[in-house]
C-alpha positions, -999 to +999 in steps of 0.1 A: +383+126+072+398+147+103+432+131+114+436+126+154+471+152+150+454+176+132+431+183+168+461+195+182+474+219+152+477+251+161+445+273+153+449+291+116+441+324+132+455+351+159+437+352+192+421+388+191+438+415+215+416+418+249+395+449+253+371+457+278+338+447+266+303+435+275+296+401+261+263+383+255+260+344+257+227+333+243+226+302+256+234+315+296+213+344+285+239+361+307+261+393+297+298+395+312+317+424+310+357+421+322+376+451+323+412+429+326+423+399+310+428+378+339+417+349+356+386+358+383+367+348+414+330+352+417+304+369+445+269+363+433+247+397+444+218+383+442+198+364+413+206+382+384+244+401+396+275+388+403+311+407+407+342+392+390+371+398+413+407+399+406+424+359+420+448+381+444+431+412+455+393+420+465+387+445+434+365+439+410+374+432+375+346+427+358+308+415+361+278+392+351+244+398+347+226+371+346+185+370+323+196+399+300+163+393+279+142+400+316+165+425+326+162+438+287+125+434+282+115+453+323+143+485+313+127+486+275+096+493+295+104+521+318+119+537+292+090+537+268+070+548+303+092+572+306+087+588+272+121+573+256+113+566+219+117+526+211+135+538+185+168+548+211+165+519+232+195+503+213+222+522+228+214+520+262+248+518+286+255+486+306+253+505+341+216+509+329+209+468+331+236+467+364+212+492+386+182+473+374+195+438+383+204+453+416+168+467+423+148+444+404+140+424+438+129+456+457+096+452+451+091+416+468+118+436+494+091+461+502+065+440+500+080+411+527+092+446+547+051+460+545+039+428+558+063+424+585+052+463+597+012+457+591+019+424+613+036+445+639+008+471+636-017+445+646-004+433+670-002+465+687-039+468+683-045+436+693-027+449+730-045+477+728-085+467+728-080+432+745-087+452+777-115+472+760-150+462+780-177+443+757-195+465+727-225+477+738-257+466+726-270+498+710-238+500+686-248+466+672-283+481+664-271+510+648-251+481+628-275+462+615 
């Protein structure tokens, strides 16, 4: 039976010294890397990057990437596309995952940017035969 006091006993163990590392949270599926041991402000990126910043000054101290196992699963297959052995996929360096989560949009980025210039494209078209006279009747024969 746990007594209320013993809540508030102090832990049996040392808090471990800080160091830099990347840390994965299974249940965020999020990876955070701080570089100082200090309290933080956050600037989300996009959907899956955001910068930890320093409470005092605008430099970063650290960052969070947010669905590792999508971010994981998409670089595992470049690299295997690019000849990369599964087999090294293990030690692959956190700047890896950050320059993925920062591009892994530019596809619908370039798609939205394709579509906006195919629009534009048509519409020039459009400016250009509305004054063109009627088709003439031996092009439609050839046609059909």
């Amino acid at each position: 039976m746990t007594n209320l006091i013993s809540l508030w006993a102090p832990a049996a163990r040392e808090i471990p010294e800080f160091k830099p590392e990347a840390r994965y949270f299974a249940a965020m599926d999020c990876l955070v890397y701080l570089q100082e041991e200090c309290s933080y402000r956050a600037v989300r990126l996009n959907a899956l990057t955001t910068v930890l910043l320093h409470p005092y000054d605008d430099r970063p101290v650290g960052v969070k990437l947010k669905g590792m196992h999508y971010l994981h699963e998409k670089l595992k297959k470049i690299l295997i596309g690019a000849g990369v052995p599964e087999a090294q996929l293990s030690g692959v360096k956190l700047i890896s995952y950050w320059e993925l989560a920062l591009t892994s949009f530019g596809d619908q980025e370039t798609q939205a940017a394709e579509r906006e210039r195919q629009r534009l494209l048509a519409d020039r078209a459009k400016a250009l035969v509305k004054d063109a006279g009627p088709v003439s009747e031996q092009e439609w024969l050839e046609a059909a």
